[in-house]
Structure formats: C-alpha cells, structure tokens
N, CA, C and O atoms as a DFTB+ gen file, in Angstrom:
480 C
 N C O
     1  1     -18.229      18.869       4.943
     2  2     -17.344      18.880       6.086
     3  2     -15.941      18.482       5.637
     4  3     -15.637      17.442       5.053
     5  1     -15.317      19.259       5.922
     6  2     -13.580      19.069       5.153
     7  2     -12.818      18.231       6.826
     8  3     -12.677      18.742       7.937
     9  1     -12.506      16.951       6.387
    10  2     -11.693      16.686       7.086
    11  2     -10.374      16.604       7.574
    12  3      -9.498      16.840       6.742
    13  1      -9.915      16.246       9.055
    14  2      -8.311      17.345       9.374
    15  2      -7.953      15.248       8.992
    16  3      -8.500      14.282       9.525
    17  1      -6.707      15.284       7.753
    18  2      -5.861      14.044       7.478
    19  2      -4.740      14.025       8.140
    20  3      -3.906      14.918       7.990
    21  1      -4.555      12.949       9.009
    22  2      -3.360      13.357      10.355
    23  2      -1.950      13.128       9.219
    24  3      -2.406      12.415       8.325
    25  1      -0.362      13.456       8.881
    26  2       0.271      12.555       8.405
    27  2       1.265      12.648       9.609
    28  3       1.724      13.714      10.021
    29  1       1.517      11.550      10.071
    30  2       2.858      11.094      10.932
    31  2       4.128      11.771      10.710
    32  3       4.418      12.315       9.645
    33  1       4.760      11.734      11.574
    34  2       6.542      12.505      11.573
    35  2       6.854      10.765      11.010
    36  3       6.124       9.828      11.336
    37  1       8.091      10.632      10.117
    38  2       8.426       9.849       9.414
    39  2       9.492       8.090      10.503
    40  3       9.650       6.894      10.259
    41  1       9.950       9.160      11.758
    42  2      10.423       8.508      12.620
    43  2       9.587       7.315      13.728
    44  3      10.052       6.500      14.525
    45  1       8.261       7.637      13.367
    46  2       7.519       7.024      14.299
    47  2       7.849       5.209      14.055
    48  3       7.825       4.745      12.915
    49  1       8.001       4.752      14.686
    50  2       7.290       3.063      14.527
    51  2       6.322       2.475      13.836
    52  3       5.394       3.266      13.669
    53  1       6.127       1.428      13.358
    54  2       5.127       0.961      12.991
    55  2       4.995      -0.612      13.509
    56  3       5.918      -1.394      13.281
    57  1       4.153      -0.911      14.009
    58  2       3.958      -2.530      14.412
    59  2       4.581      -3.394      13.665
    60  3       4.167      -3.193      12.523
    61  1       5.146      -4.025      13.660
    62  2       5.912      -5.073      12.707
    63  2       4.432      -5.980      11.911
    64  3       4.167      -5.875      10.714
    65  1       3.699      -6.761      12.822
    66  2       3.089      -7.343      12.374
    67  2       2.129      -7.045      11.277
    68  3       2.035      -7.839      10.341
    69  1       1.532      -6.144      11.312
    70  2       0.735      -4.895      10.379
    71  2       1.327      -5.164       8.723
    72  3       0.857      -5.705       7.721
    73  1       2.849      -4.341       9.124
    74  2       4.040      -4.661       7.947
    75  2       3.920      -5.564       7.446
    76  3       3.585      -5.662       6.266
    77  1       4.182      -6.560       8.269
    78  2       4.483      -8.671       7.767
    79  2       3.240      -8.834       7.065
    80  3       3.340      -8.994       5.849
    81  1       2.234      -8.829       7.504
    82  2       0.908      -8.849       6.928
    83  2       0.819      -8.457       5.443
    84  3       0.680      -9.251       4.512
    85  1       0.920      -7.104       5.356
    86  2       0.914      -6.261       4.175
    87  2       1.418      -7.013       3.153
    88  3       0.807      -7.297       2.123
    89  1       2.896      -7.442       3.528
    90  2       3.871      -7.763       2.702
    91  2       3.541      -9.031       2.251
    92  3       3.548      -9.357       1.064
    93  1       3.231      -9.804       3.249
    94  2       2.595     -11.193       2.726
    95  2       1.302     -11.292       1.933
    96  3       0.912     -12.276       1.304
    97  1       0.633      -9.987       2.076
    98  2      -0.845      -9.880       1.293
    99  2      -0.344      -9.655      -0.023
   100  3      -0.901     -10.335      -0.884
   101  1       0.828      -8.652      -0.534
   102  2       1.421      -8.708      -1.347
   103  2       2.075      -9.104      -2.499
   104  3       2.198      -8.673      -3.646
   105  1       2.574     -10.345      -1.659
   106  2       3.425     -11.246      -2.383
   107  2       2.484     -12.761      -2.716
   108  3       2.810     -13.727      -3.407
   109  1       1.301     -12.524      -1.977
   110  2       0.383     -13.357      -2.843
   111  2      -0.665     -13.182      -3.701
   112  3      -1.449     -14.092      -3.970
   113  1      -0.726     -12.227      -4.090
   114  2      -1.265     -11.056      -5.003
   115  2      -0.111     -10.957      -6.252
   116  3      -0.438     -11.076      -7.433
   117  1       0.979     -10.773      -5.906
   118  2       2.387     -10.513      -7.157
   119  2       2.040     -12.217      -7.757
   120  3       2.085     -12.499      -8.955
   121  1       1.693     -13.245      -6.639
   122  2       2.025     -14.652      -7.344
   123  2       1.005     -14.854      -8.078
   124  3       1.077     -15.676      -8.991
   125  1      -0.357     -14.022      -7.789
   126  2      -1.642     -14.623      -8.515
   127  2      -1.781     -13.944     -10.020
   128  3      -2.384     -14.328     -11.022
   129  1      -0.842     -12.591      -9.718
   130  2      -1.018     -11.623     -11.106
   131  2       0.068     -11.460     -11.534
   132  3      -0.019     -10.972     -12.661
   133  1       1.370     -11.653     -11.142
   134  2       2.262     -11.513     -11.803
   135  2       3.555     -12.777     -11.671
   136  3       4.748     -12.620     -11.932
   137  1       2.914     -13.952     -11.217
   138  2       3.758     -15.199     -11.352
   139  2       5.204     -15.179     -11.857
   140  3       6.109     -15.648     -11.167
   141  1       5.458     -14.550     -13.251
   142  2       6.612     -15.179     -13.294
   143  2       7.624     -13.490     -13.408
   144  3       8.654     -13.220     -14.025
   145  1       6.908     -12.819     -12.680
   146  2       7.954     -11.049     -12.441
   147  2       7.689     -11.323     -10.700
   148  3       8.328     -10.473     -10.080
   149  1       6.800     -12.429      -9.601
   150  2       7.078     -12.111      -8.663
   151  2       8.450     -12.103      -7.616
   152  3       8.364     -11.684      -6.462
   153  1       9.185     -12.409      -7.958
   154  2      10.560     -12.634      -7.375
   155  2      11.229     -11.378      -7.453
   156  3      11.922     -11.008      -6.505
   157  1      11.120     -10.800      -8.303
   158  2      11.550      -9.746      -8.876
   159  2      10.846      -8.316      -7.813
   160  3      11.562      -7.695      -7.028
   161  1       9.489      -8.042      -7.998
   162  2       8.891      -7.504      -7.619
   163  2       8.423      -7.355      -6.409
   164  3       7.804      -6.322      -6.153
   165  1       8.589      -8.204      -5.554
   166  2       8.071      -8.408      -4.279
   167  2       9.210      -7.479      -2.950
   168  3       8.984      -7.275      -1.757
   169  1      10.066      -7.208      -3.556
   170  2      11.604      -6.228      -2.742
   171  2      10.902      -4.891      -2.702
   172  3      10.741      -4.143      -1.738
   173  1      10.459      -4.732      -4.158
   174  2      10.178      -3.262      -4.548
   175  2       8.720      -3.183      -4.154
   176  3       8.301      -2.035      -4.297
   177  1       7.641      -4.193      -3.620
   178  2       6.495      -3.652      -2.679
   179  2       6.935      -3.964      -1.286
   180  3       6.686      -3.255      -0.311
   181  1       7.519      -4.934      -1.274
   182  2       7.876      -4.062       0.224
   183  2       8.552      -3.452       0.792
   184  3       8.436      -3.423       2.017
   185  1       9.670      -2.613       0.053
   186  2      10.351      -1.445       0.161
   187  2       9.008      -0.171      -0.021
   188  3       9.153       1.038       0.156
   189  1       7.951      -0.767      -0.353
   190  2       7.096       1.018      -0.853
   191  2       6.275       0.663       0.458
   192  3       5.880       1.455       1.314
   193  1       6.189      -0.065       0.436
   194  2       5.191      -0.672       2.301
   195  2       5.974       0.211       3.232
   196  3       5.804       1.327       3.723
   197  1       6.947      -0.770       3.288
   198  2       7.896       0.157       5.007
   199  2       8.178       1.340       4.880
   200  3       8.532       1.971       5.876
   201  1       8.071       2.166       3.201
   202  2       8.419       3.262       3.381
   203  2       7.000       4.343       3.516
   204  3       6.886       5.564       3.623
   205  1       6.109       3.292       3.454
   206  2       4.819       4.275       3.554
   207  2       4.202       3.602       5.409
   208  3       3.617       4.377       6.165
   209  1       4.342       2.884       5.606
   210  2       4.330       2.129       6.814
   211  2       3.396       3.194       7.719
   212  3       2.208       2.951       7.932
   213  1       3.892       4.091       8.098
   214  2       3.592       4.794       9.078
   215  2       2.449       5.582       9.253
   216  3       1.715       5.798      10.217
   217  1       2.485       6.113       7.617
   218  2       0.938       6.862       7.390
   219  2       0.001       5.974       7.233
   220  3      -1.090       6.506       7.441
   221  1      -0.121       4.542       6.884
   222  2      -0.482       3.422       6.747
   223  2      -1.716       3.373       7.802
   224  3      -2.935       3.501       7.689
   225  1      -0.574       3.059       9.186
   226  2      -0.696       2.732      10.317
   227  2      -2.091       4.041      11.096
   228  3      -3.200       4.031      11.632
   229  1      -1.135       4.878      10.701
   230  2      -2.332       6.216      10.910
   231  2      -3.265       6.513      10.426
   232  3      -3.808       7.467      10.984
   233  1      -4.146       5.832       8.935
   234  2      -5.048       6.184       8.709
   235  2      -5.982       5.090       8.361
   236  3      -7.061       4.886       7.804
   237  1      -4.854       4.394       9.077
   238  2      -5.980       2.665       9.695
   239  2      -6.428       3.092      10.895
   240  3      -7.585       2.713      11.078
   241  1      -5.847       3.924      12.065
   242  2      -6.572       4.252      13.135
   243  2      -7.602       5.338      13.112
   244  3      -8.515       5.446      13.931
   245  1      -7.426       5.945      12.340
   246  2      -7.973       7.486      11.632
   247  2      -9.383       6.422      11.004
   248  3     -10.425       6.704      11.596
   249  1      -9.489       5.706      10.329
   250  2     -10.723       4.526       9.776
   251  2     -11.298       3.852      10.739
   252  3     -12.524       3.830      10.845
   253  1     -10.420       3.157      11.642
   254  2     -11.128       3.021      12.519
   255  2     -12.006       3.825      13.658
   256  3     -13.060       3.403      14.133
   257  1     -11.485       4.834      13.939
   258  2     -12.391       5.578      14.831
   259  2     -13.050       6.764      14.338
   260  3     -13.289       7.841      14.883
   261  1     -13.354       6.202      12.872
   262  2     -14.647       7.175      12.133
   263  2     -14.009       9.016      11.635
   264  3     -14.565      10.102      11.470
   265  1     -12.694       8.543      11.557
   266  2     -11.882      10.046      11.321
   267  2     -12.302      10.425       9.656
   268  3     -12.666      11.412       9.017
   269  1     -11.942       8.695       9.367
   270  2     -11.837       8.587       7.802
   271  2     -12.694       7.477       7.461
   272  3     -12.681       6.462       8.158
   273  1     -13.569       7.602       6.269
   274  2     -14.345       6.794       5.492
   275  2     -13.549       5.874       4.809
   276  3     -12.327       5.970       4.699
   277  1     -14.272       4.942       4.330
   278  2     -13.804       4.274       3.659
   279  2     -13.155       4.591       1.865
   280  3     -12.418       3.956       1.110
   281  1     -13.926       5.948       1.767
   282  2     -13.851       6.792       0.208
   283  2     -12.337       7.165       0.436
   284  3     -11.444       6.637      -0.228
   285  1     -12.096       8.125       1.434
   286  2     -11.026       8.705       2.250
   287  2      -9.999       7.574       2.185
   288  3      -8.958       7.965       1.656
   289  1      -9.973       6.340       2.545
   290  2      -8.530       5.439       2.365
   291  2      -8.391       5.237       1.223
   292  3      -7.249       5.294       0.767
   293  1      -9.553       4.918       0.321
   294  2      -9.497       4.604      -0.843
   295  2      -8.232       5.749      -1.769
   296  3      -7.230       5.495      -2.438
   297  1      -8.807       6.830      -1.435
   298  2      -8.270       7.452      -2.255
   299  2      -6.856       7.986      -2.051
   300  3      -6.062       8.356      -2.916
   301  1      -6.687       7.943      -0.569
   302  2      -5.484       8.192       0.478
   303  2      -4.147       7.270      -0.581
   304  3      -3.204       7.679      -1.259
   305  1      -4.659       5.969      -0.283
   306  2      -3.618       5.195      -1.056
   307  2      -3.826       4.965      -2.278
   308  3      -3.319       3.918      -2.681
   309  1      -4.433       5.610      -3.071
   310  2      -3.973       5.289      -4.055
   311  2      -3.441       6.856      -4.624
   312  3      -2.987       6.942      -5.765
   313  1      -3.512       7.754      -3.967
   314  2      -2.380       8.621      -4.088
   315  2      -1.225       8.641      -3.473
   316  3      -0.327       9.380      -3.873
   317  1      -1.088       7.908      -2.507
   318  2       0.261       7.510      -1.866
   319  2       1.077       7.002      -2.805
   320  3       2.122       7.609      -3.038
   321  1       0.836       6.064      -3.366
   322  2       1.836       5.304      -4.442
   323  2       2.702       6.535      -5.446
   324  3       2.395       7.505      -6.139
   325  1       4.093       5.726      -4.982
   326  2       5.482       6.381      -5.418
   327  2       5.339       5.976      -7.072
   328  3       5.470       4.841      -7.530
   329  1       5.060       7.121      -7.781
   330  2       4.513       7.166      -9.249
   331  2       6.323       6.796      -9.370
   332  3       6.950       5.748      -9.524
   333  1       6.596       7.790      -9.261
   334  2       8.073       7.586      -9.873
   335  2       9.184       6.229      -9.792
   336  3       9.971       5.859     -10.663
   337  1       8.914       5.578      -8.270
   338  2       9.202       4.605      -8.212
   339  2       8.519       3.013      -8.973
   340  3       8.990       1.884      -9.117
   341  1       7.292       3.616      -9.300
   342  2       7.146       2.730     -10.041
   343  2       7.280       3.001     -11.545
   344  3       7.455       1.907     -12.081
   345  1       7.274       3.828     -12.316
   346  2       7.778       4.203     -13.239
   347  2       9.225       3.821     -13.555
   348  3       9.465       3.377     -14.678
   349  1      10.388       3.981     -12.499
   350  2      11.618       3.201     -12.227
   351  2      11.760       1.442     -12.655
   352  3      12.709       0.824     -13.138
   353  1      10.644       1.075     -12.321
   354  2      10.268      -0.552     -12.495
   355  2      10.316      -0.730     -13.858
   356  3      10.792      -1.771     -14.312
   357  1       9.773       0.378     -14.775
   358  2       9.188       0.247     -16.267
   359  2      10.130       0.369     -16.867
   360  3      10.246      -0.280     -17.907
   361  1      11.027       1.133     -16.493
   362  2      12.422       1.369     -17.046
   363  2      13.400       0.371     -16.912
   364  3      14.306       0.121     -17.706
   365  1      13.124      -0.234     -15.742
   366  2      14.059      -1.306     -15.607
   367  2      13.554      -3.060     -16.344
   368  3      14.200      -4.108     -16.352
   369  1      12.337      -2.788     -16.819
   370  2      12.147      -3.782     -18.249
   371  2      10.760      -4.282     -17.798
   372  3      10.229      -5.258     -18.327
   373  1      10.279      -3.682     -16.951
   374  2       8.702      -3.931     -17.102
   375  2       8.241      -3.545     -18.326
   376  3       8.868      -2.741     -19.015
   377  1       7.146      -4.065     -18.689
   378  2       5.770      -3.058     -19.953
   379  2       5.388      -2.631     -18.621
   380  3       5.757      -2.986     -17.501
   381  1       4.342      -1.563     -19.142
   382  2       3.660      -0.740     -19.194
   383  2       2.466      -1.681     -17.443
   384  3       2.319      -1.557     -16.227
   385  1       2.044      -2.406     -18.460
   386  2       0.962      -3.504     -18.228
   387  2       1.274      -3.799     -17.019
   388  3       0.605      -3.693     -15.991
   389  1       2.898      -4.384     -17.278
   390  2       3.126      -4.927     -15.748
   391  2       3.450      -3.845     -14.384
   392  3       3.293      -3.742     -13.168
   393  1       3.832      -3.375     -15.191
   394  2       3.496      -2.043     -13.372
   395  2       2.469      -1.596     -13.441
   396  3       2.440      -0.675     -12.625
   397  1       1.363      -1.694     -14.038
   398  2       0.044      -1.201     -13.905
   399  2      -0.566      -2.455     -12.869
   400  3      -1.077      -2.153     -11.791
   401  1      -0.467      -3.700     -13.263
   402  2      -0.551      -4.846     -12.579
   403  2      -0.453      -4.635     -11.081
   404  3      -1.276      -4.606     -10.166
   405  1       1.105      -4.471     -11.188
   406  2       1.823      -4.569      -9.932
   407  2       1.444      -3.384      -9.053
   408  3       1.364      -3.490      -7.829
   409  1       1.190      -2.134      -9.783
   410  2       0.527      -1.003      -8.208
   411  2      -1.166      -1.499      -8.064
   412  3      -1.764      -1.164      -7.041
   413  1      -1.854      -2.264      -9.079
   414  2      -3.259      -2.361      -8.879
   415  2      -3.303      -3.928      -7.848
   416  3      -4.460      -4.269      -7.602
   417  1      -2.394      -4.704      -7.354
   418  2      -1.935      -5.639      -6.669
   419  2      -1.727      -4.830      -5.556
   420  3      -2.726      -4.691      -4.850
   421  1      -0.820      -4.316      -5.234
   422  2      -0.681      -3.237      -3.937
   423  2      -1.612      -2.736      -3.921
   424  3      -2.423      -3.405      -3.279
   425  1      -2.095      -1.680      -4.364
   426  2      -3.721      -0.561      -4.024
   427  2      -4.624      -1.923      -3.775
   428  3      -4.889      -1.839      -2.575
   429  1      -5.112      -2.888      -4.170
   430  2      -5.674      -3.436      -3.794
   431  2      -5.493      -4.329      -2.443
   432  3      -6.434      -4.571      -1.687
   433  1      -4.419      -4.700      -2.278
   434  2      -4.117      -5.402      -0.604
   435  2      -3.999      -4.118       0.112
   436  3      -4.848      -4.129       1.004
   437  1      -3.503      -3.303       0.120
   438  2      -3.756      -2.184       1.108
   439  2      -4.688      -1.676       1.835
   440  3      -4.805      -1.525       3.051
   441  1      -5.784      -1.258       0.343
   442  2      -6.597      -0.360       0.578
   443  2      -8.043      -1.419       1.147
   444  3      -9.154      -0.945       1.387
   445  1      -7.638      -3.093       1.289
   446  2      -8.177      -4.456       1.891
   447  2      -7.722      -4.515       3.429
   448  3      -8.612      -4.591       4.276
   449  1      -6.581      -4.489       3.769
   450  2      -6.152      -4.566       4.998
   451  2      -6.871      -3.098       5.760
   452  3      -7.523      -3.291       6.786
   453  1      -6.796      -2.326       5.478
   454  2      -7.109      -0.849       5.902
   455  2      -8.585      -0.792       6.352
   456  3      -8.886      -0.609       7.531
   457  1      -9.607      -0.976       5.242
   458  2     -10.810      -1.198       5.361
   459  2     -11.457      -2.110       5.881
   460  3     -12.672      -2.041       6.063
   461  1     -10.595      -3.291       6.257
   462  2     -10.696      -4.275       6.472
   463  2     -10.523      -3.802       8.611
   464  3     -11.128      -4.390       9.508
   465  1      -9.822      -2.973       8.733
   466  2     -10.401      -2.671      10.135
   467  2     -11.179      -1.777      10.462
   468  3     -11.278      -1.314      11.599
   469  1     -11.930      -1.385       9.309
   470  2     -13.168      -0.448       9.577
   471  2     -14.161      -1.391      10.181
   472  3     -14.940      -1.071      11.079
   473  1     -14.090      -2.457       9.683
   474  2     -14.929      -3.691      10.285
   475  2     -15.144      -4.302      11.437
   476  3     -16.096      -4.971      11.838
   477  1     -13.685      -3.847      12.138
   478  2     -13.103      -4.630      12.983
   479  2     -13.823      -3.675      14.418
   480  3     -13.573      -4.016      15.574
C-alpha cells in the first residue's frame, strides 16, 4: 500500500511550543554529545528546526492518526536533514565526526518527539 505523504505550503504556522520543545531537546543532546561545540551549534539546529517546523508538525499529525508509521517518520526525517547545510558546518571547522554527531543528535530528538506522539 503506497502511502499519500501530506507536505505543507511553507507559510503555514507552527505551534510555538512543539518548536521550544524540539529546540530544547536539542540543545541537551548538543550538551551531552557535543559539550564543548554546543554554543556554537545549537543556532544552526534550531535554525534547521524552524525551517523544517511545519512538515514536522504535519507528520506528527499524519503519526498520530495512523497516516504514517513509525518506519515512515523514521525515515521522513532523516531525509529531511539539510545535507548541505550541514556540510556548511564542516567547512566552517567541524571534522567530519562532529557533524555526524550533531545531525545523529537532531535525527534522534526529532524522530523521539514525533514518535513519541504515536503514543500519545
């Protein structure tokens, strides 16, 4: 069964709180794995948050009401992630390591909050 993946018009809203959440799941994740680049790093996940925000929002409701599996978010976000923008990070004096870190810190609080209202 091929499923229909809704993506949002880019203008829509997104709950603030949802956001705040994210961002704070984030930035304690950057402190547990990347301590002394989190200061640094924590602008540039939540600049990729608010800018993904919306489809976010939509395929947390899409999970919740059985649109989308849990395989389906999984994989949703972790193709969402702005390769290039994080590639940008590496250039700007990350290794390798540490933006591998830093999107497996994000894919992991995300794709936690998300699934996390499949539960709900």
């Amino acid at each position: 069964m091929i499923r229909s993946i809704t993506f949002p018009e880019p203008e829509s809203e997104m709950p603030e709180p949802f956001v705040d959440t994210l961002v704070n799941e984030i930035r304690y994740q950057l402190e547990a794995t990347l301590p002394r680049l989190s200061d640094r790093l924590l602008p540039a996940g939540a600049s990729l948050i608010r800018d993904s925000a919306v489809q976010l929002e939509s395929w947390a409701s899409q999970a919740a009401s059985g649109e989308l599996t849990e395989s389906d978010v999984r994989w949703l976000v972790r193709s969402k992630l702005d390769l290039r923008r994080l590639e940008a990070l590496r250039v700007a004096g990350l290794t390798q390591v540490e933006v591998d870190l830093f999107r497996q810190a994000i894919t992991r609080t995300v794709i936690g909050m998300l699934v996390g209202r499949l539960a709900a």
